[in-house]
Steps between C-alpha positions, in 0.01 A plus 500: 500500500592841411648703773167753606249307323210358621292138410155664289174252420267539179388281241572426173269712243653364166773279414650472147662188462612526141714821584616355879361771690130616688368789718431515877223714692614573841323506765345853581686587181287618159794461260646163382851412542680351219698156584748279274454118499880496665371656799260216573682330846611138370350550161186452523402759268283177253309432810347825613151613353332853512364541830689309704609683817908581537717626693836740361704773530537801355803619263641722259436427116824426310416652225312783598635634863227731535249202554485217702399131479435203768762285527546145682119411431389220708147319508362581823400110673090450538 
């Protein structure tokens, strides 16, 4: 975990497989937050489906520093 950074929850709004990446509402949040199949914990990005609950952390886009993304996605146990 990044040094200052805290563990967020949401849930998965859309996923695009073919491309490797999806989109994450947080909680109390009305924006999405963009996340890259690598960032899936254990790589589990081919088993997670839109609205499943999960729990990340926030970080700094690489290629745009001026926005951030969630990072370290995990499925949140039911």
């Amino acid at each position: 975990m990044l040094k200052g950074t805290s563990i967020m929850q949401g849930t998965i709004q859309r996923l695009e497989r073919g491309r490797g990446f999806g989109f994450i509402r947080p909680e109390g949040a009305s924006e999405d937050l963009f996340f890259h199949s690598s960032a899936v914990a254990g790589g589990g990005f081919d088993g997670l489906q839109e609205g499943q609950a999960v729990e990340f952390e926030k970080g700094q886009d690489e290629r745009n520093p001026s926005r951030s993304r969630a990072v370290n996605v995990r499925v949140v146990a039911q």
